[in-house]
N, C-alpha and C positions, 0 to 999 in steps of 0.2 A: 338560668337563674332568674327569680323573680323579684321584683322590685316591691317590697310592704312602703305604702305610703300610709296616711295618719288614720285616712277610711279604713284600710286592711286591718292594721293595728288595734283600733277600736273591736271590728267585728270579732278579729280574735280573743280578746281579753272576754270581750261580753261572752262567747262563746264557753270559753274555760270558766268564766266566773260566773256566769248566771245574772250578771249586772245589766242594770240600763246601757244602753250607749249612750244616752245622753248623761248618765252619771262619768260615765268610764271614758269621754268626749273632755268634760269639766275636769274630771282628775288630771289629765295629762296636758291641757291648758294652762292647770294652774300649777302642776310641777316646772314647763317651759320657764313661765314669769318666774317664778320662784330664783329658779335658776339662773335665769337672764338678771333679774336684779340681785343678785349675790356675788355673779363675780364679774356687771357693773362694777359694783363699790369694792371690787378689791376682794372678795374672797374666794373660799377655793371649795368646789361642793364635791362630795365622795362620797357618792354610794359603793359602799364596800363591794368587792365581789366585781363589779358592774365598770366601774372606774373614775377617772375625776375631771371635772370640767374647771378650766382657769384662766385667768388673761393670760399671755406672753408680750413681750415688748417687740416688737420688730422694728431693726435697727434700720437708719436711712441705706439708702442704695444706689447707687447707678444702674439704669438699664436702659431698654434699646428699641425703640419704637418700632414694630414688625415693618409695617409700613414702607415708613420714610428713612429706615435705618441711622435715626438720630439719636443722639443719647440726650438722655431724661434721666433727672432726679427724681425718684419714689422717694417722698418723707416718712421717716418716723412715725409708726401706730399703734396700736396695743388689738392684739388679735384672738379670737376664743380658739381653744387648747382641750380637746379631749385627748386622756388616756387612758387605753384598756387596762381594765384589772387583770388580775392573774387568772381568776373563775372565767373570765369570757376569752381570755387568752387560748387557754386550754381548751376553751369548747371547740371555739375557729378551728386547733391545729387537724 
């Protein structure tokens, strides 16, 4: 199984599309931020089909230092949340 990183990605899209990679580079740049600053401020972004990106709350915890086998408190965070849609669901099975 091969690993697509951001370079693969590009080459493929330009490939299918016939686009710049430095257009098709800037596209997917500016969909990240987009995204990054939407569900900063609390919202929840869904590409249909695709799925939907959103904070979660994750609540305090106790846990266990590999280590020194001591217990530590993990605080309270707010953490990004993708879920697959039904379309990409389906493609995977």
């Amino acid at each position: 199984m091969a690993n697509v990183n951001k370079d693969s990605l590009i080459s493929s899209i330009s490939a299918i599309t016939e686009l710049s990679k430095k257009d098709i580079e800037l596209t997917i740049e500016t969909m990240t931020d987009v995204i990054t600053k939407s569900i900063r401020s609390g919202d929840k972004v869904t590409l249909t089909g695709f799925g939907t990106f959103r904070v979660s709350d994750r609540a305090a915890r106790e846990g266990i230092n590999p280590q020194t086998k001591e217990k530590i408190q993990i605080p309270a965070m707010k953490v990004p949340k993708f879920t697959a849609g039904k379309t990409l669901k389906e493609a995977v099975r």
